[in-house]
Structure formats: structure tokens, C-alpha cells
C-alpha positions in Angstrom: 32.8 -44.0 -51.0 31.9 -40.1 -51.2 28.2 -41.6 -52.2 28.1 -43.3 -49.1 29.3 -40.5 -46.6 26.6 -38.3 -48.5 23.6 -40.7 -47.5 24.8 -41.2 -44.0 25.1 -36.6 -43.2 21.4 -36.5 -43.6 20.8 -39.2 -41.6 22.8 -38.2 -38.3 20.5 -34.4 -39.0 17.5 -36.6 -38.5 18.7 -38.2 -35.3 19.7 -34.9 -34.0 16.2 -33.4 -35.2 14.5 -36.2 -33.5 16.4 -36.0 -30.4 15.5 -32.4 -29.8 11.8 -32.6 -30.6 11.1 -33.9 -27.3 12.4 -30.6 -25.7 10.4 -28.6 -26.9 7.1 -30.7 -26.1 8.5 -30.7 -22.5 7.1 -27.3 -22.0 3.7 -27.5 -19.4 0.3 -25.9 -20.3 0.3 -24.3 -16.6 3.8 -22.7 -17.6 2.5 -21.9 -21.0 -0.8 -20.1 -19.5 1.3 -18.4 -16.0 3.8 -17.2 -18.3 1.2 -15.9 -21.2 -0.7 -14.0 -18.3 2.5 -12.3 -16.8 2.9 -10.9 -20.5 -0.2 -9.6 -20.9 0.0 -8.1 -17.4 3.4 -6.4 -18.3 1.9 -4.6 -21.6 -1.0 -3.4 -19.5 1.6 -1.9 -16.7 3.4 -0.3 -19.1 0.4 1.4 -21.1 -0.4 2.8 -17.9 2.4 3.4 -17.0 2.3 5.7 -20.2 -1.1 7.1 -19.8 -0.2 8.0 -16.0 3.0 10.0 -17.6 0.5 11.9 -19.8 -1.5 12.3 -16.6 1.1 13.8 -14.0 1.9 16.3 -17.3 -1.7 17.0 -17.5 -2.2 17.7 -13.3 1.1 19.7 -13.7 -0.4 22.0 -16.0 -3.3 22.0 -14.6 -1.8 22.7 -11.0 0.0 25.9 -12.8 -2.7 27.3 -14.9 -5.0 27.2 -11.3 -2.1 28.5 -9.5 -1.6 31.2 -12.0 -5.3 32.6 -13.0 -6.7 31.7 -8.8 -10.1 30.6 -10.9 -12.3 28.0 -9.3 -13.0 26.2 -12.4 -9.0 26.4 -13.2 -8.9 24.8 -9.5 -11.2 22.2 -10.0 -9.6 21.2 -12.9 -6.3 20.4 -11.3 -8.1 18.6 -8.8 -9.8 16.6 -11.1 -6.1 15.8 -13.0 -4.1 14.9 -10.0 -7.3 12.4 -8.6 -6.9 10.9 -12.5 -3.1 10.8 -11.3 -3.8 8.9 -8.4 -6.4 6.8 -10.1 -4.1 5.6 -12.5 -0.8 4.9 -9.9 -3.8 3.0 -8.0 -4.4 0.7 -11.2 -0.6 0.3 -11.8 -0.5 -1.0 -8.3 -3.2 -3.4 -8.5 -1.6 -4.8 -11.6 2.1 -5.2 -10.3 0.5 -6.8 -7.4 -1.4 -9.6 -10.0 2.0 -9.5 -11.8 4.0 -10.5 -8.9 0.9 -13.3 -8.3 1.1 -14.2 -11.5 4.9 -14.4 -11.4 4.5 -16.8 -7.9 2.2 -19.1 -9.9 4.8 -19.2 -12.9 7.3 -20.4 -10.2 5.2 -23.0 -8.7 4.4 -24.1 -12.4 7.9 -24.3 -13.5 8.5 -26.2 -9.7 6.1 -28.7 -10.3 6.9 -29.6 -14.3 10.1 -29.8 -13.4 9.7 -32.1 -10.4 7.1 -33.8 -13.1 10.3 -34.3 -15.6 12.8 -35.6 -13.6 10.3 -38.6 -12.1 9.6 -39.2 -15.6 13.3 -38.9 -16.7 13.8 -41.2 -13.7 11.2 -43.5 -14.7 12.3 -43.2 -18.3 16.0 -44.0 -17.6 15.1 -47.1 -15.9 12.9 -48.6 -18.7 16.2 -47.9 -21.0 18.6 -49.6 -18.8 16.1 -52.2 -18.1 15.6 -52.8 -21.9 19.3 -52.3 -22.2 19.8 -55.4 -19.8 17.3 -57.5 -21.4 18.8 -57.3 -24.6 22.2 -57.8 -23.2 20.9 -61.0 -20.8 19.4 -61.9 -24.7 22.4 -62.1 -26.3 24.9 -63.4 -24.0 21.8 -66.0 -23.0 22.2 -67.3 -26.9 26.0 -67.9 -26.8 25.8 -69.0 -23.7 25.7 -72.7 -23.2 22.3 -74.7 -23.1 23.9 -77.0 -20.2 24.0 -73.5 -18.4 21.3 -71.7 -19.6 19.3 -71.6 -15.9 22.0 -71.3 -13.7 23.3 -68.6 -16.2 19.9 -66.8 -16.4 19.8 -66.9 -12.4 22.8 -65.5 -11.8 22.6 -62.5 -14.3 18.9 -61.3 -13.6 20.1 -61.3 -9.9 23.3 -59.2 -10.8 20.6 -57.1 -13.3 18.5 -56.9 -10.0 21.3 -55.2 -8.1 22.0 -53.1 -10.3 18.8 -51.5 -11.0 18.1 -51.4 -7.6 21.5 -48.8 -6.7 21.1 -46.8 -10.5 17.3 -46.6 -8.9 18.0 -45.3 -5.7 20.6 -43.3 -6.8 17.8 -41.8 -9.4 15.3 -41.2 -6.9 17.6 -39.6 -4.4 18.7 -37.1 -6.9 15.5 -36.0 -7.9 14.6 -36.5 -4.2 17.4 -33.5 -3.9 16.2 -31.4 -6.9 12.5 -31.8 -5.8 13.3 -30.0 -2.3 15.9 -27.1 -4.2 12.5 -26.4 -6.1 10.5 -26.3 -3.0 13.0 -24.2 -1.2 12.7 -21.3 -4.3 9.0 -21.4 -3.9 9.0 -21.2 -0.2 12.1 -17.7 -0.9 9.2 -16.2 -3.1 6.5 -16.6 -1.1 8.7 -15.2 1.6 9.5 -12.2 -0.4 5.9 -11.8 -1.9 4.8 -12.1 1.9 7.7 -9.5 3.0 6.4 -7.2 0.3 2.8 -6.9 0.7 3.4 -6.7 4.4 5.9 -3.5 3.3 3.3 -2.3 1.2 0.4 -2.6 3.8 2.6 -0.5 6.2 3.2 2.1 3.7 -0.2 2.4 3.0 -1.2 2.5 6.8 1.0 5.6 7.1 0.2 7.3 4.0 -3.5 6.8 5.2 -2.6 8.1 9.1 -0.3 11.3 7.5 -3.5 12.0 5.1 -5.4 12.1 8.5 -3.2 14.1 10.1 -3.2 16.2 7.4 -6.9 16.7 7.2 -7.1 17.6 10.9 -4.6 20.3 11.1 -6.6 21.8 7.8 -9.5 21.7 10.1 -7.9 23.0 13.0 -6.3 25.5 10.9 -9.6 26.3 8.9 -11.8 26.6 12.7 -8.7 28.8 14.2 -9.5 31.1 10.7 -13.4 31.2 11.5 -13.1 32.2 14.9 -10.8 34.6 14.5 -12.9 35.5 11.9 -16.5 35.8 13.9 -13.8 37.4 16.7 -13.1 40.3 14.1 -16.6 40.5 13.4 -18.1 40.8 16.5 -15.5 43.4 18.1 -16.1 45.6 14.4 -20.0 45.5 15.2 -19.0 46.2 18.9 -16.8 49.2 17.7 -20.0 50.4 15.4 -22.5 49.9 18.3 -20.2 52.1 20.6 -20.1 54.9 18.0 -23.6 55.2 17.4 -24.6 55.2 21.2 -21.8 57.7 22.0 -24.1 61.1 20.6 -26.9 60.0 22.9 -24.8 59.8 25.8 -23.2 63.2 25.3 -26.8 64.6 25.0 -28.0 62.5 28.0 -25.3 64.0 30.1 -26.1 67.6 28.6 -29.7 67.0 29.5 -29.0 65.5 33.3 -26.2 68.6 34.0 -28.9 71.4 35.2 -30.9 68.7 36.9 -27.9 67.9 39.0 -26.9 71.2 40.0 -30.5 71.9 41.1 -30.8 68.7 43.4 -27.4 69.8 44.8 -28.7 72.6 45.8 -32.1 71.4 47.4 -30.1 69.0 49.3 -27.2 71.5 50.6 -30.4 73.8 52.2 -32.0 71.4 54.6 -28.7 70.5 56.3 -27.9 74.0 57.3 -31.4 73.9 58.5 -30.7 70.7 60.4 -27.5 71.8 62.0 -28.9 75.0 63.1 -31.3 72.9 65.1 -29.2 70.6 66.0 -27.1 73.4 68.2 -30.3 74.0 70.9 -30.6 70.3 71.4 -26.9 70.0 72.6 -27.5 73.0 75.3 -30.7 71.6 76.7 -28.9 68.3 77.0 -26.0 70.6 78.4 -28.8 72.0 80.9 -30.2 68.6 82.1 -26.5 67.5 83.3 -26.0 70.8 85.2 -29.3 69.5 86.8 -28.6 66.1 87.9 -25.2 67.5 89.3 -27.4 69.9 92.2 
């Protein structure tokens, strides 16, 4: 007896062995390849993530040793680090954005071989119990009577028939049930893939219109400087100007002083003259009424 029960333990492990292999075969090549490439994606995010650590240390330092020293070559260098910065956060982006592709197709992959199983398990289950029934139509049909073999064989494939017909509908309605579920997730991640670029897009948009406004008060700011500058300049040269042109006027006015005094007094000596003649006139006019009068 011990013999026996020793025999039959290895064969109940092969039963279970072969029972599982079929599970792991059930695993689709789209799966396989969406699932692969959503690896591969995730090592390349995080080395980049890594080198754009490295990076932001590197424009940090940068951005100190420019801030401390004021060079131009110091400068340049941190400008240099934090577009390297930039350039790499813009890399990490694009690849989170093919992850989150790649993560959509793994979803539809893992829909559709799913979807895939169950018709098969459907399709599957109904050869079984079909096979099932023909065996068991085969071996009540042999002790059944010959006298009622036809009527027998009638009666049962129509009962089979029935059967079949509610397990099959039953089938197909679940699967019906677990098809739409699947197709529901899908159409929830697209949604949310759709909801996140859009968010993204935004961002961008007002990154992009900040950076702009950005840039035009540094102009504004930078033309305010210049002519505030040129003002500087121009009133300085004005001031110069002035002081130079200040000795010649003094001397001009040194120069014009006994002209002055000498036209003053060529004028003032033919208006006595005039208002001495001017006095005779007034009697002869004086005269000439009198005149008139008689």
C-alpha cells in the first residue's frame, strides 16, 4: 500500500504542473513588447533624472562662483549650466510623456488579451461541456435500451441543446460584461492622459507668456537705463559747453562796456538839441492862433 501512494504523489505534481503551464503562455506579445518598452523608458527617466541632479548642482555652483567673482566668463558659464539644466528637465519630459503613451498602449494591450481570453475561455468551456455531454449521451446511449435508442437519442440531444444554449448565453453575457469594464478603464485613461497633456499645455502656455513678460519689462527696464543714460550724457556735455563759453562772454561783455557808454552818450546829445528846437515851434504855432483870433 505505501508503494502505491508513492507512485500516485508524483503523479497528481504532474497534473498540477500541467495545469499551470497554460498560464503562463497566456501572456500576449503586445503586452510583452508595451510592458518591455515602459521599462526601458523608466531606466532612461531615472538616469536622467540623475544626470539632471548632477546638473542643477553644477548651475548652482556655477551661479555662485559668477555671482561671487562678477567675471563674464564665470557668467557664461552659469548660463551655459542652467540651459544644460533645462535641457535635460526638457528630455525627462519628453520621456514621461512616451512613458505615459507607452503605459496607455500597455492598457489597451492588457484590454484586448484579456477580452481575447475570456472568448477563448468561453469558446473553450463550451467544447468541454459539449464533449462532456457527448460522452455522457455515449454512455447512458449503451445501457440504454435498443427498443429506445432514437426516441432516447432525441430527447437527450434536445435537453443537451438547451442546455448549451443558457450555459452559452450566460458565457457570452459575462464576457459581454467584462469586455465593456475593460473598455471603460481604457476610455478613464485616455481621459486622464487627455486631462494631463491639456494641464501640461496650459502650463506651458503660461510659463511661455510669464517668460514674455519677463523679457519685456528687461527691455523696458534696459531702454529706461539708456535713456536716462544718453539724458546724463547730454546735460554733462551741456554743463561742459556752458563752462567753456562762459570766459568768452565775460570778455565779450568787457569789450562791449565802453562801446555802450559812448553810444549813450551820442544819443543823449541830439535830443537836447531837438528839444531846444522844439520850444520855437510851439510859440510860432502860439503866434498863428493869436492871429486867426483878430
Amino acid at each position: 500500500m505505501p508503494k502505491a501512494k508513492a507512485k500516485k504523489k508524483p503523479a497528481a505534481k504532474k497534473r498540477v504542473a500541467a495545469k499551470k503551464a497554460p498560464a503562463k503562455t497566456v501572456v500576449s506579445p503586445m503586452v510583452a513588447k508595451a510592458q518591455e518598452a515602459i521599462d526601458k523608458l523608466n531606466k532612461s527617466i531615472a538616469a536622467e533624472q540623475k544626470s539632471q541632479s548632477a546638473l542643477q548642482k553644477k548651475a548652482a555652483a556655477a551661479k555662485k562662483k559668477a555671482a561671487k567673482s562678477g567675471k563674464a566668463a564665470d557668467k557664461n558659464a552659469a548660463k551655459r549650466a542652467r540651459a544644460a539644466t533645462a535641457k535635460a528637465a526638457a528630455k525627462i519630459k519628453a520621456l514621461r510623456d512616451k512613458s505615459a503613451d507607452a503605459k496607455l498602449r500597455l492598457t489597451k494591450a492588457k484590454s484586448d488579451a484579456k477580452a481575447k481570453a475570456a472568448a477563448a475561455a468561453v469558446e473553450a468551456t463550451l467544447a468541454s461541456r459539449a464533449a462532456a455531454a457527448a460522452a455522457a449521451d455515449n454512455a447512458a446511449l449503451a445501457k440504454a435500451v435498443k427498443a429506445f435508442e432514437a426516441n432516447w437519442l432525441k430527447k437527450r440531444a434536445a435537453a443537451n441543446k438547451k442546455k448549451l444554449a443558457a450555459l452559452a448565453k450566460k458565457l457570452k453575457a459575462k464576457a459581454a460584461a467584462a469586455a465593456k469594464k475593460e473598455a471603460a478603464k481604457v476610455a478613464t485613461a485616455e481621459r486622464k492622459a487627455a486631462a494631463k497633456a491639456k494641464a501640461a499645455a496650459k502650463k506651458a502656455a503660461a510659463k511661455a507668456k510669464a517668460a514674455e513678460r519677463k523679457a519685456a519689462a528687461k527691455a523696458k527696464a534696459a531702454e529706461r537705463k539708456a535713456a536716462a543714460k544718453a539724458k546724463a550724457a547730454a546735460k554733462k556735455a551741456a554743463a561742459k559747453a556752458k563752462k567753456k563759453a562762459a570766459p568768452k562772454k565775460k570778455a565779450a561783455k568787457k569789450k562791449a562796456a565802453p562801446k555802450k557808454k559812448a553810444a549813450a552818450k551820442k544819443k543823449a546829445a541830439p535830443k537836447k538839441k531837438a528839444v531846444a528846437k522844439k520850444k520855437p515851434a510851439k510859440k510860432k504855432a502860439a503866434k498863428r492862433k493869436a492871429a486867426k483870433k483878430k
